[in-house]
VOGU-3710 file (C-alpha; in Angstrom, 3 decimals, decimal comma):
1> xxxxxxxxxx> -19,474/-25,361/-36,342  -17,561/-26,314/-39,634  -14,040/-25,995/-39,907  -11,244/-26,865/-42,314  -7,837/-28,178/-40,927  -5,154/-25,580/-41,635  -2,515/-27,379/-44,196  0,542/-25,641/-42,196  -0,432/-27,395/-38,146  -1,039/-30,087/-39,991
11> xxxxxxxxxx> 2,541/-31,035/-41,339  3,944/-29,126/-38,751  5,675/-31,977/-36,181  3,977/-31,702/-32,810  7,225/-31,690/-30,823  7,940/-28,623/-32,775  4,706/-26,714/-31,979  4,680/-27,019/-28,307  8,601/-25,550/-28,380  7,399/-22,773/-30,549
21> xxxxxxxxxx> 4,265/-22,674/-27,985  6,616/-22,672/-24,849  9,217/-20,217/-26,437  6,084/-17,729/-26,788  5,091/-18,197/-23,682  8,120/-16,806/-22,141  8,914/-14,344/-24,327  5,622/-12,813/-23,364  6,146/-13,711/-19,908  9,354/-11,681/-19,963
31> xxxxxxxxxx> 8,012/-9,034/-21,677  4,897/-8,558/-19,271  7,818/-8,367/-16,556  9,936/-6,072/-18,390  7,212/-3,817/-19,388  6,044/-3,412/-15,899  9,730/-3,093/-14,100  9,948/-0,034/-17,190  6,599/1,400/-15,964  7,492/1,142/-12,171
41> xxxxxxxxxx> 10,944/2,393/-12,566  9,691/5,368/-15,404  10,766/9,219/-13,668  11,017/7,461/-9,999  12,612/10,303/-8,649  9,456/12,486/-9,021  8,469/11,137/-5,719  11,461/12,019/-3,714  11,173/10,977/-0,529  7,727/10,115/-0,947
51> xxxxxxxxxx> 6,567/9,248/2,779  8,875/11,241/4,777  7,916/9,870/8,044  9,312/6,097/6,502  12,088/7,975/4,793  13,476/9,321/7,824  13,546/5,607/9,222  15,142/4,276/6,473  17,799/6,853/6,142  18,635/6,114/10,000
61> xxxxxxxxxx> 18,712/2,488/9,166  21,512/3,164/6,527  23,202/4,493/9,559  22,660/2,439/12,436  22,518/-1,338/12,513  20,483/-0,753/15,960  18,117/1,646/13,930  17,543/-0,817/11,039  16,760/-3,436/13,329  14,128/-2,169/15,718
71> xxxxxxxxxx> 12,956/-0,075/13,185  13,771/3,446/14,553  12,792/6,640/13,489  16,004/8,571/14,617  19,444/6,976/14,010  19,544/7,343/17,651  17,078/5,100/18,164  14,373/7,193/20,558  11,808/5,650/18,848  10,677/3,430/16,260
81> xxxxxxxxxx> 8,164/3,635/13,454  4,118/2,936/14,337  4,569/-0,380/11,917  6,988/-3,453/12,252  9,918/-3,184/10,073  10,813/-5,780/7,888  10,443/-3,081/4,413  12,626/-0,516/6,196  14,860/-3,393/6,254  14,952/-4,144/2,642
91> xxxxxxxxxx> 15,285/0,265/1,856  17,821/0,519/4,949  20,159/-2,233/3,386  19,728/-0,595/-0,078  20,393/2,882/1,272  23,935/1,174/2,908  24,903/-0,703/-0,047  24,324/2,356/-3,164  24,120/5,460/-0,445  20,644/6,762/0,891
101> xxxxxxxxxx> 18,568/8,505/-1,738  15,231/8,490/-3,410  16,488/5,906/-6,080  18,491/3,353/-3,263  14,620/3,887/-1,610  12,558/3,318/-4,053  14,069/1,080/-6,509  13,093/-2,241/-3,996  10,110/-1,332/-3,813  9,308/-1,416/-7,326
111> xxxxxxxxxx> 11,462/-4,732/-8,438  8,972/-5,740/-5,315  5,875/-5,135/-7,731  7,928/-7,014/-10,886  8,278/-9,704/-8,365  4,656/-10,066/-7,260  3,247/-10,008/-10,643  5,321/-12,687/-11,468  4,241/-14,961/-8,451  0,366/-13,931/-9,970
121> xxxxxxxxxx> 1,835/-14,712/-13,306  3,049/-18,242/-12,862  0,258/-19,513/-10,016  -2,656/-18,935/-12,794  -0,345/-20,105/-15,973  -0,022/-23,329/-13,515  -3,570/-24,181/-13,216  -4,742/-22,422/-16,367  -2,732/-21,315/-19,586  0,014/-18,988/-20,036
131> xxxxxxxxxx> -2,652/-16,350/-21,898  -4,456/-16,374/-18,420  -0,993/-15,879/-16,487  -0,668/-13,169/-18,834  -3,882/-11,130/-18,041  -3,947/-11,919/-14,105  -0,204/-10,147/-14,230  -1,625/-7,704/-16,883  -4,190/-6,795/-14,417  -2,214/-6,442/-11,141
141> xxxxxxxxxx> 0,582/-4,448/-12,996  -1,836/-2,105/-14,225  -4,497/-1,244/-11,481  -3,839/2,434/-10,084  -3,338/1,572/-6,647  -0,739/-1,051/-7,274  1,315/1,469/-9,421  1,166/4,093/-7,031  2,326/2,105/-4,215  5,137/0,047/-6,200
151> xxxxxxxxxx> 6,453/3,392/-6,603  6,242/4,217/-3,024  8,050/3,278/0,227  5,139/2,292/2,659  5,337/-1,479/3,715  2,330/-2,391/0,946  4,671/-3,422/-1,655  6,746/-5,979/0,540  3,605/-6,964/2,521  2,017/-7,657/-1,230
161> xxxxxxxxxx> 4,756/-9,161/-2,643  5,034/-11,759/0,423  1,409/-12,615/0,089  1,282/-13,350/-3,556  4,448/-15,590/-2,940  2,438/-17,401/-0,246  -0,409/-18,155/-2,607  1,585/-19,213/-4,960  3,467/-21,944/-2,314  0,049/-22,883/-1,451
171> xxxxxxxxxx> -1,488/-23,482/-5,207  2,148/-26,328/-5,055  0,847/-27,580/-2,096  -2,198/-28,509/-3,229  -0,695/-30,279/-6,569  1,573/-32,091/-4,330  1,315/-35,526/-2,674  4,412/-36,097/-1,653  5,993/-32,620/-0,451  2,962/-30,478/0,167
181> xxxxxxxxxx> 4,144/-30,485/3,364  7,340/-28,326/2,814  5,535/-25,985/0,978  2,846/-25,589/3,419  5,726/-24,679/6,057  7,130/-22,415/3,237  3,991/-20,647/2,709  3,088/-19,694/6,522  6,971/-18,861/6,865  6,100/-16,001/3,659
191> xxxxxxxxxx> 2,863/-14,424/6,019  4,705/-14,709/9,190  7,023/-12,610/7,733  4,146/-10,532/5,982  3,269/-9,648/9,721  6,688/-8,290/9,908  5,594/-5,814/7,040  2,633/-4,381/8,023  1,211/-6,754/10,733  -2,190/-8,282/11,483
201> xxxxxxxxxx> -3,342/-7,232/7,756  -0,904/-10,006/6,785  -3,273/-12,325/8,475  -6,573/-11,372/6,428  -5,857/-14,109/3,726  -5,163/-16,908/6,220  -8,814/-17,885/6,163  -8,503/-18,863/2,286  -5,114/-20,209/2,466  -5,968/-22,575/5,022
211> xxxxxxxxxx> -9,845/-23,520/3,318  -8,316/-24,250/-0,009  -5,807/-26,976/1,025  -7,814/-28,197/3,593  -10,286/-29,119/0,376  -8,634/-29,490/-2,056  -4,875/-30,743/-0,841  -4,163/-34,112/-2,295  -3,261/-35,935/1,201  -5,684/-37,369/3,047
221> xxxxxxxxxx> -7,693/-35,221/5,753  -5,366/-36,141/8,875  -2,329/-35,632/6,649  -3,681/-32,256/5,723  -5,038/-31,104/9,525  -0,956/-31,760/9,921  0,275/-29,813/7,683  -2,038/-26,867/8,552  -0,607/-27,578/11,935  2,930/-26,901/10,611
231> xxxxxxxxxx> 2,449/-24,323/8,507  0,618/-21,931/11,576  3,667/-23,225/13,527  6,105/-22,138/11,068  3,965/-18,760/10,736  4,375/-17,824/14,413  7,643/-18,538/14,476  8,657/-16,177/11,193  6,002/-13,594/12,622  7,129/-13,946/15,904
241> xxxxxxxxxx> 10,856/-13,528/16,705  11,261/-10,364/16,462  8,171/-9,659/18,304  9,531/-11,763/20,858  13,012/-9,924/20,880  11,764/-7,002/21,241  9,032/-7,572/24,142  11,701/-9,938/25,909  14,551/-7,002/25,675  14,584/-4,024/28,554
251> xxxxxxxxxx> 13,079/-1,069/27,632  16,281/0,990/28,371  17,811/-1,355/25,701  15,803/-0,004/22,823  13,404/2,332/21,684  10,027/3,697/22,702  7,296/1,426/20,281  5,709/4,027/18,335  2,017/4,473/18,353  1,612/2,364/21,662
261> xxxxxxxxxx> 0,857/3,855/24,802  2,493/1,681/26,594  5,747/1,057/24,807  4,559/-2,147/24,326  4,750/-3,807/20,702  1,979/-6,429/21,625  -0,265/-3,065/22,521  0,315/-1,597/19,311  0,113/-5,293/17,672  -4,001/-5,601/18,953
271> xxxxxxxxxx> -4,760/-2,027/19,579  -3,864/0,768/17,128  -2,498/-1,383/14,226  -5,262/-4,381/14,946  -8,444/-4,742/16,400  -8,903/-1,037/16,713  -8,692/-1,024/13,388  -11,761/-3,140/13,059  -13,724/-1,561/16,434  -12,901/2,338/15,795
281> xxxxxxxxxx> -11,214/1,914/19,155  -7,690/3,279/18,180  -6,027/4,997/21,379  -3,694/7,919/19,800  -4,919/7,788/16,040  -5,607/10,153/14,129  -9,136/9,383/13,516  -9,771/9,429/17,724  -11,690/6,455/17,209  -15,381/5,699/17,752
291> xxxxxxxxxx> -16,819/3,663/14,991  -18,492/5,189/12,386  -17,701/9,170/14,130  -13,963/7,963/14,666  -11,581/6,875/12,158  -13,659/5,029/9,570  -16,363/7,482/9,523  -13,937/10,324/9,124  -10,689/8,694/6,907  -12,626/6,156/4,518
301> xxxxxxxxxx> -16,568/7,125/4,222  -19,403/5,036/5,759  -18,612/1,595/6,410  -20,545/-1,339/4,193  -20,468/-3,015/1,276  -20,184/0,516/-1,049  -17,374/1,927/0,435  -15,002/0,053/-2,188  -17,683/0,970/-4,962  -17,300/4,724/-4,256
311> xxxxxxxxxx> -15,350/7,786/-4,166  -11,994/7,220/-4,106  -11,867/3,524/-3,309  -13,937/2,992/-6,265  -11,264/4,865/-8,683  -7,915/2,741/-6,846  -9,401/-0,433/-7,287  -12,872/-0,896/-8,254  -12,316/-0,852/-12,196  -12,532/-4,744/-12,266
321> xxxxxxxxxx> -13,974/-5,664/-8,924  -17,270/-6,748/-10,221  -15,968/-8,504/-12,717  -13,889/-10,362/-10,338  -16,815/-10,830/-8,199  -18,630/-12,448/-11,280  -15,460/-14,743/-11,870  -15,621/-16,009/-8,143  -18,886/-17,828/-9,055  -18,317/-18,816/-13,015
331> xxxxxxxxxx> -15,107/-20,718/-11,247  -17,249/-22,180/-8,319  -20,535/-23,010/-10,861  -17,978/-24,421/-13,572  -16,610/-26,844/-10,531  -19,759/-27,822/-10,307  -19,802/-31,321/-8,733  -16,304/-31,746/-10,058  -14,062/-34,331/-7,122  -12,793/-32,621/-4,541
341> xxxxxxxxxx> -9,229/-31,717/-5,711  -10,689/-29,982/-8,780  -8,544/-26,978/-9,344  -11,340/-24,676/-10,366  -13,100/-24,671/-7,248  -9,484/-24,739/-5,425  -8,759/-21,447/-7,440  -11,853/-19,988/-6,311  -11,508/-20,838/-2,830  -7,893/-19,399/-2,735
351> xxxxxxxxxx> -7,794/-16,590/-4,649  -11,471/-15,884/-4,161  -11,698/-16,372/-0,929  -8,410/-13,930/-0,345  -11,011/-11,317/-2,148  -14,182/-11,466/-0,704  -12,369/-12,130/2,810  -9,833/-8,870/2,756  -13,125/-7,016/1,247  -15,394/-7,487/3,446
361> xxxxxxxxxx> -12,870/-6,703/6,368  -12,077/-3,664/4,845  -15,547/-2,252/3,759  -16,614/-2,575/7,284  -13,758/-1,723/9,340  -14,372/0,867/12,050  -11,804/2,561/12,419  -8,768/4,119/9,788  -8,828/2,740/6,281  -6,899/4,623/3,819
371> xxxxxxxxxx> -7,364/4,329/0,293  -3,903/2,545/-0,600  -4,702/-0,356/1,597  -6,657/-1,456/-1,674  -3,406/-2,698/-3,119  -4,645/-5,831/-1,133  -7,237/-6,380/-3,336  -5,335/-6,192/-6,662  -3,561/-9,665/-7,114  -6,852/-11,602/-6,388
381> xxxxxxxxxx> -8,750/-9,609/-8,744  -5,814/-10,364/-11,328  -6,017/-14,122/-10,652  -9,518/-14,522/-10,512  -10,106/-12,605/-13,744  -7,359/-14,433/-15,258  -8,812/-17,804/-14,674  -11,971/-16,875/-15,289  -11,429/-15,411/-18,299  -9,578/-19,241/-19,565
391> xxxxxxxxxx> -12,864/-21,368/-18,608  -15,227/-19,145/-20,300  -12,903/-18,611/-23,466  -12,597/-22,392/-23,645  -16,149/-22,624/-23,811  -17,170/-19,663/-25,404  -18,394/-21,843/-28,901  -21,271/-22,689/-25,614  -24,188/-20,168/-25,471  -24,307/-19,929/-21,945
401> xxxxxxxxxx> -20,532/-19,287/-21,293  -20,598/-17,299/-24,414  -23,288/-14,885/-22,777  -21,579/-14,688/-19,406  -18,421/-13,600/-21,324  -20,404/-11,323/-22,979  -22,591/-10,129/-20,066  -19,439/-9,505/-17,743  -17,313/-7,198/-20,360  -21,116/-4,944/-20,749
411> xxxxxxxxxx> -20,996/-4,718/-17,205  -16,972/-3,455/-16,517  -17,718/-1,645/-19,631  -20,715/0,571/-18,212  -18,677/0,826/-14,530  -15,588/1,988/-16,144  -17,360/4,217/-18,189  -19,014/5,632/-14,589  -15,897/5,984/-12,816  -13,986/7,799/-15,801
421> xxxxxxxxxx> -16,978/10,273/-15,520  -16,218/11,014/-12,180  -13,199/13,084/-14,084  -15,375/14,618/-17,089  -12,954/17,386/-18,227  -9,974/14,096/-18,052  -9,737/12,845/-21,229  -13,556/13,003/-22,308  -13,019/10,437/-25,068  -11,568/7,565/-22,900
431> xxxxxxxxxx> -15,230/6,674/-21,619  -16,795/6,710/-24,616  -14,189/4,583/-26,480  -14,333/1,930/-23,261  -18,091/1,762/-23,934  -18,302/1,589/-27,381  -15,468/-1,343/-27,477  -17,531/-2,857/-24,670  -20,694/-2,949/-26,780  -18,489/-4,405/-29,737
441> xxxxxxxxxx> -16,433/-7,147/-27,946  -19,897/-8,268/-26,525  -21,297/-8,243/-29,887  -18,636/-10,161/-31,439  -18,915/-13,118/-28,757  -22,153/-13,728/-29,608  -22,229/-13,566/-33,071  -18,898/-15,088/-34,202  -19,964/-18,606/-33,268  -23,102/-18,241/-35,531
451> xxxxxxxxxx> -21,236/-17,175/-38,733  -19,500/-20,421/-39,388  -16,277/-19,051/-40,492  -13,360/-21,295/-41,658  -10,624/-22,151/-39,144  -8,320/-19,509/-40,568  -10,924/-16,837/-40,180  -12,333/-17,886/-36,999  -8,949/-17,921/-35,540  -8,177/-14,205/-37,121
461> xxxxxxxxxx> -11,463/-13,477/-35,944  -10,960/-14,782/-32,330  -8,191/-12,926/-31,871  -9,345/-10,002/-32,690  -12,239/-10,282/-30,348  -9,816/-11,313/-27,120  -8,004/-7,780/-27,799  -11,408/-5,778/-28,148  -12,241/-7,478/-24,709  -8,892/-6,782/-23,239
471> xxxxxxxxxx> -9,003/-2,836/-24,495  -12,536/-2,684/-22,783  -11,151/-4,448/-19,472  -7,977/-2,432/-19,007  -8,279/0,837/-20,995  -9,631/2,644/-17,925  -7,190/1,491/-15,080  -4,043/2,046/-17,469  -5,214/5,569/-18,366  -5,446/6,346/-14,669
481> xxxxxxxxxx> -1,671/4,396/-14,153  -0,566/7,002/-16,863  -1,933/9,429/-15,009  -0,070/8,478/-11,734  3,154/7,788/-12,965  3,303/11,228/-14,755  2,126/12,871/-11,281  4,712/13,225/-8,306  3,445/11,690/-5,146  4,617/12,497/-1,477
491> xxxxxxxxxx> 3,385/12,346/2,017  1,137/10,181/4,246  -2,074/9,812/2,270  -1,190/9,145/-1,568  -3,611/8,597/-4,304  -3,370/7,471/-7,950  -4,700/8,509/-11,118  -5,612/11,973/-12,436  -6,847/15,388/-10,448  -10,223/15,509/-9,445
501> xxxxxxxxxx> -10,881/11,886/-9,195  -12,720/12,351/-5,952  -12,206/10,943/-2,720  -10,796/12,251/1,086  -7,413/12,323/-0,229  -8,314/14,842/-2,802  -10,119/17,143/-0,785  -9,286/20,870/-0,481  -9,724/22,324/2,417  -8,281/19,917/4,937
511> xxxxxxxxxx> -4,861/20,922/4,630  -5,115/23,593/7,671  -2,750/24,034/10,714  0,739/23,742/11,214  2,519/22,310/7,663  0,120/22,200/5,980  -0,576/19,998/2,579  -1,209/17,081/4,560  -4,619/16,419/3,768  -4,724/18,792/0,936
521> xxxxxxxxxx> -4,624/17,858/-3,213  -2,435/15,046/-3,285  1,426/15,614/-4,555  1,980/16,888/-8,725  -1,461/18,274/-8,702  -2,699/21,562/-7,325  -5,438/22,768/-4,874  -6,002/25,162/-1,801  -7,602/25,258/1,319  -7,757/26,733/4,748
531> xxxxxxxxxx> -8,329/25,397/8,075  -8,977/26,774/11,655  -7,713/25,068/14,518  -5,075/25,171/17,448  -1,187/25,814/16,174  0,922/28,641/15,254  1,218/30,383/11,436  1,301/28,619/8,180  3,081/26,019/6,573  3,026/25,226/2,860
541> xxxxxxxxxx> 2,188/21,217/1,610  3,452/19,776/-1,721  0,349/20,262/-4,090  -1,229/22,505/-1,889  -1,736/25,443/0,576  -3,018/25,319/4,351  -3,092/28,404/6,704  -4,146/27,498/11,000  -4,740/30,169/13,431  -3,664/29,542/16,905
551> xxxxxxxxxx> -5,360/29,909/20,117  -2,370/29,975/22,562  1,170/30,406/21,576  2,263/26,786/22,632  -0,864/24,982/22,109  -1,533/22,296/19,233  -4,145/19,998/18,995  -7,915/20,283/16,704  -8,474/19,519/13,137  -6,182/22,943/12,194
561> xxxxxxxxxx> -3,297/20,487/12,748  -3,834/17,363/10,594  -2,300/18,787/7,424  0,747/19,161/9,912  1,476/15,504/11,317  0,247/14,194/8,198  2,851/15,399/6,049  4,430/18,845/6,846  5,723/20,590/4,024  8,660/18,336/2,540
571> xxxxxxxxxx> 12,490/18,782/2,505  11,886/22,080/0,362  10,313/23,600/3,305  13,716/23,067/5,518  15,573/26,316/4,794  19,664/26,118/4,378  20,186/28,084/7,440  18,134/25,812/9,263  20,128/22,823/7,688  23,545/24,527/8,725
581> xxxxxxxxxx> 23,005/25,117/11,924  21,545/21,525/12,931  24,633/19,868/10,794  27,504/22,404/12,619  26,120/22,480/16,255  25,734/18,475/16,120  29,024/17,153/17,399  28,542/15,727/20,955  24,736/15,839/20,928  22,666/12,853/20,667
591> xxxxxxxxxx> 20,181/14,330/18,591  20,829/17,200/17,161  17,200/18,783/17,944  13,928/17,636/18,948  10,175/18,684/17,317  6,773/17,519/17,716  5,518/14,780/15,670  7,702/12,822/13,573  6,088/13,970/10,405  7,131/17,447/11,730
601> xxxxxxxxxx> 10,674/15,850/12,249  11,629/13,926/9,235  12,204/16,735/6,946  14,805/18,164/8,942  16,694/15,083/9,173  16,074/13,872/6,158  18,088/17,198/4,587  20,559/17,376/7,826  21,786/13,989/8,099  21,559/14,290/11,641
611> xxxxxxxxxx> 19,245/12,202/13,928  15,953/14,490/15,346  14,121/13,572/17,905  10,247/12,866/17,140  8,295/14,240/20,632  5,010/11,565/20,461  5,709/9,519/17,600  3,976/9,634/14,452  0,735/11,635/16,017  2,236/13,149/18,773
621> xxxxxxxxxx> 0,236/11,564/20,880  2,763/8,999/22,456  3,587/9,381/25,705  7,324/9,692/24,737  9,296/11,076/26,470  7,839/12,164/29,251  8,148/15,903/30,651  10,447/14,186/33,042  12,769/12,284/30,608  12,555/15,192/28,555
631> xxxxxxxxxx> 13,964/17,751/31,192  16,363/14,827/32,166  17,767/14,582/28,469  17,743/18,285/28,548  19,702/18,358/32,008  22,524/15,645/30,483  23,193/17,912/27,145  21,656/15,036/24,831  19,604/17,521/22,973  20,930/20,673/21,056
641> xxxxxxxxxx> 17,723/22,803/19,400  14,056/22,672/19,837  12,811/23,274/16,274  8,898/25,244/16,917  7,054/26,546/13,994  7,047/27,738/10,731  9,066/27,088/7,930  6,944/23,824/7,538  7,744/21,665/10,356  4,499/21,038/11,367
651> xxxxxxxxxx> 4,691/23,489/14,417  4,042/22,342/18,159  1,572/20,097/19,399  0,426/18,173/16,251  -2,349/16,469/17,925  -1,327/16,519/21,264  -3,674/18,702/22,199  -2,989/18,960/26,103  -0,862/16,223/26,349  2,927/15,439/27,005
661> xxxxxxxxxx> 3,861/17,105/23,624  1,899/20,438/24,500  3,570/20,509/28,218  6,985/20,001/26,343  6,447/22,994/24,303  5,198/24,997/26,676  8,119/24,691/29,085  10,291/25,050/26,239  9,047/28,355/25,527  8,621/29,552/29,220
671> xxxxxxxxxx> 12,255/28,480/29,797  14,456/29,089/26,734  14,924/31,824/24,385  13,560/31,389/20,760  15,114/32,818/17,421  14,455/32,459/14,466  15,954/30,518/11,479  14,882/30,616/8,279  11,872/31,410/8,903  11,480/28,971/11,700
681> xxxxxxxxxx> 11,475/29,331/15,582  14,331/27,052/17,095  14,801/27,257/20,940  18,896/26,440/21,543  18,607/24,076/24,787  21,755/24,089/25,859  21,232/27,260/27,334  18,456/28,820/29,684  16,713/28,536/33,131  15,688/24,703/31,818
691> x> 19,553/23,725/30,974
//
């Protein structure tokens, strides 16, 4: 192609350009981070508590230094959440600094997602250029999932943030000869303590950390072996202490390990938060387990390669997954037979390999798999695009790298332009647009080269064509970001983007039984539905309606009850009177009342103040306490109300079924008179044949 010089770069000194060059760079680097802490942060408050059942934890964290620590539910400490708790620990110290409220809850969790896109930012900018930093952070700022959780207080948001900090130490490791070691340690310290945010899913990238410095690390192999060696030693030891602390310490020196059955932290480490995960075999989850007809089958669709390609999944995360996919194998292909330390096949390795690796574990999982989780996925799709992206661009004046350019924006073009139909009365337009600027960008790349513009032009031209291509990549995913930070969000199962995008979480009629709402239209948007099932009356669920019938005054248990331990019905549905009496009868009581289920729990002492005990943990299906310890409790004057149904509490049982919470309630109610409170039963314990 002929070109004319441009007169100005000419007599412009060079020392001069690259300041200009680097002063551009960060001014767009700071704006990419400023626009997305202004998109995190934007009407935060909408969410309130968001989950309840990790609000509760962090507000007794705020409280108690013993509560913070283990993790604990109750300011009391009975028992702790069903995760480890290194991102209450982040929310419990902001909650004791600025006071405990939605903003003190939230806030780390979003300067969380500034942080992480920054890590993305600055480990593709290192191997790449600062315009492929830009569009990897671009990327991971704007996919749905990733804004919905940054703006939520599950542990995703630490757990991400650590990981993307680990790749990052790893992508210096490699570059280094002479301290790769330190950063090695550095980088299994940063998962270790990712296992401290949401456990053994910390542990899904190690496979692709560990292959892509064991290639392509500068040292020589023995050197490297070492410092593999180190860095799993440094891992255990940041993942492990508290593990260790807690399985070392007596039982009667801390609280029951929620969603174990054995109060055992190592139980809950490989059963319900790890391998069950994997087998379906997940003793006291919600899904009951049992492969394809337990938890997986029932919470996240039919396990393969499609589940992330469909319903809901599909409209979280999938809006750039093939593209990604693509990008994996221009990176490896571009490598080619490149030495072993190239960085394009490093990049590919690391950030690839964290893709297809924490993909293919989740699409064919067995057992629970919710559609958040896909926040795992973002940052390597951002990277890998990113990079990507710079080797084809570089070579796009090539036909072949011109066509796979041109190939890959058809193809997110035509998937976008499927999943935006899976909303057709949401903003009709928006698909069309995405196509048609899909059609043109692709058009452009192949023609530009031919038309032998002068530099001037071709630069105008170029430019012009990298924001058609960028529209087409990210109008889809933004619109649905919109969507979800204009939309309140609360409860156990969130989801992003606009009504009606499809998927379990939006489902209507699975927000039956006790509370309600649980399983119903997610928060800000509206839906009904009805259940039938085991638990007493109605409860109401932010965003929608659920109505149980009971079968037994005292009996909970069935699919009537999942909107209840799933969510309950929020703060609003604590009544004043019910708030009065638990703050004025507290004094001398260790917790001021006790209710099934901690979801059923955490609304009342999230608007008391007042620690509440949760009877079975997060499902009410832990053995904790025991009718014994209960009645003992009871018998010692620990425990001032029994809070039953209505008023949406989430009602007895949850999904206890016959279990320890069900023979709880039931002697409650054979031995202790109930009355009722704004609209909710409430059995005063301190009084009857049980006292």
């Amino acid at each position: 192609m002929t070109t004319v010089s441009d007169p100005v770069e000419a007599t412009r000194p060079r020392a001069i350009t690259t300041q200009y060059t680097l002063s551009r760079d960060k001014i767009l680097y700071g704006g990419l981070l400023a626009l997305t802490a202004i998109a995190y942060l934007w009407g935060l408050s909408k969410n309130g508590y968001a989950n309840e059942y990790y609000a509760a934890a962090v507000q007794a964290g705020s409280k108690s230094w013993k509560a913070w620590f283990f993790g604990s539910f109750d300011s009391s400490s009975f028992i702790t959440v069903d995760k480890t708790p290194a991102s209450l620990w982040v929310m419990g110290l902001s909650g004791r600094i600025f006071g405990f409220n939605s903003w003190s809850m939230l806030v780390p969790e979003a300067l969380m997602g500034v942080a992480s896109v920054g890590f993305v930012y600055v480990s593709v900018r290192r191997w790449f250029s600062a315009n492929a930093g830009l569009l990897a952070g671009a990327i991971l700022a704007l996919t749905p999932v990733a804004v919905l959780m940054f703006r939520f207080n599950n542990p995703d948001a630490l757990l991400i943030l650590l990981l993307c900090a680990g790749a990052w130490a790893i992508t210096r490791a490699i570059d280094s000869v002479q301290h790769s070691a330190r950063w090695m340690i550095l980088a299994g310290s940063l998962v270790g303590f990712g296992f401290l945010a949401k456990m053994l899913q910390a542990f899904l990238i190690l496979p692709a950390f560990g292959i892509a410095y064991l290639v392509a690390g500068k040292p020589k192999l023995g050197k490297r072996i070492l410092h593999l060696v180190l860095a799993t030693v440094s891992l255990i030891v940041s993942a492990g202490w508290w593990v260790a602390i807690v399985e070392l310490l007596p039982a009667s020196a801390r609280p029951y390990i929620g969603g174990s059955q054995n109060n055992s932290i190592l139980e809950l480490t490989l059963g319900y938060n790890g391998l069950g995960r994997l087998s379906g075999n997940e003793t006291g989850s919600v899904g009951g387990g049992g492969g394809g007809n337990g938890g997986g089958g029932m919470w996240g669709g039919a396990a393969g390669v499609q589940r992330l390609f469909g319903g809901e999944f599909a409209s979280q995360i999938a809006w750039l997954l093939p593209a990604a996919l693509l990008g994996t194998v221009v990176l490896v292909v571009a490598a080619g037979k490149a030495p072993r330390t190239d960085r394009k096949r490093a990049f590919a390795l690391l950030w690839g390999g964290w893709l297809l690796g924490t993909g293919l574990v989740f699409s064919y999982m067995q057992g629970i798999i919710h559609s958040y989780y896909m926040i795992a996925l973002a940052p390597a799709i951002g990277a890998v695009i990113g990079a990507a992206m710079s080797v084809l661009w570089k070579r796009r004046t090539e036909w072949l790298p011109r066509a796979v350019l041109a190939g890959g924006i058809l193809l997110t073009a035509g998937w976008s332009f499927a999943l935006l139909k899976q909303t057709p009365s949401w903003q009709p337009w928006l698909r069309w647009t995405v196509l048609l600027t899909g059609v043109l960008g692709a058009g452009l790349l192949m023609l530009l080269p031919e038309l032998k513009l002068h530099r001037t032009a071709a630069r105008r031209a170029g430019l012009f064509t990298a924001a058609v291509l960028t529209v087409t990549a990210l109008a889809g995913p933004t619109a649905y970001s919109v969507a979800t930070i204009n939309s309140a969000h609360t409860g156990a199962l969130p989801s992003a983007g606009p009504s009606g995008a499809g998927g379990m979480g939006r489902m209507g009629g699975m927000g039956g039984g006790p509370g309600g709402g649980g399983m119903g239209t997610p928060p800000g948007q509206t839906g009904t539905g009805t259940g039938t099932g085991t638990g007493t009356g109605t409860g109401r669920g932010t965003g929608g309606t659920g109505t149980g019938t009971e079968a037994g005054t005292m009996r909970g248990g069935g699919m009537g009850g999942v909107g209840g331990f799933l969510g309950g019905g929020g703060i609003s549905g604590v009544s004043s009177e019910l708030i009065t009496l638990l703050q004025q009868r507290a004094k001398g009581y260790t917790w001021a009342a006790a209710a099934v289920t901690a979801n059923g729990a955490a609304p009342m002492q999230i608007a008391s103040g007042e620690p509440i005990m949760a009877i079975g943990g997060f499902n009410g299906t832990d053995p904790a306490p025991s009718m014994a310890e209960f009645k003992e409790l009871v018998a010692q004057g620990k425990i001032h109300y029994f809070v039953g149904s209505g008023g949406g509490m989430g009602g007895f049982g949850g999904r206890g079924g016959d279990g320890t919470s069900s023979e709880i309630a039931n002697w409650v109610n054979q031995n202790f008179k109930s009355q009722t409170v704004g609209g909710t039963t409430v059995y005063d314990l301190s009084s009857g044949t049980g006292a």
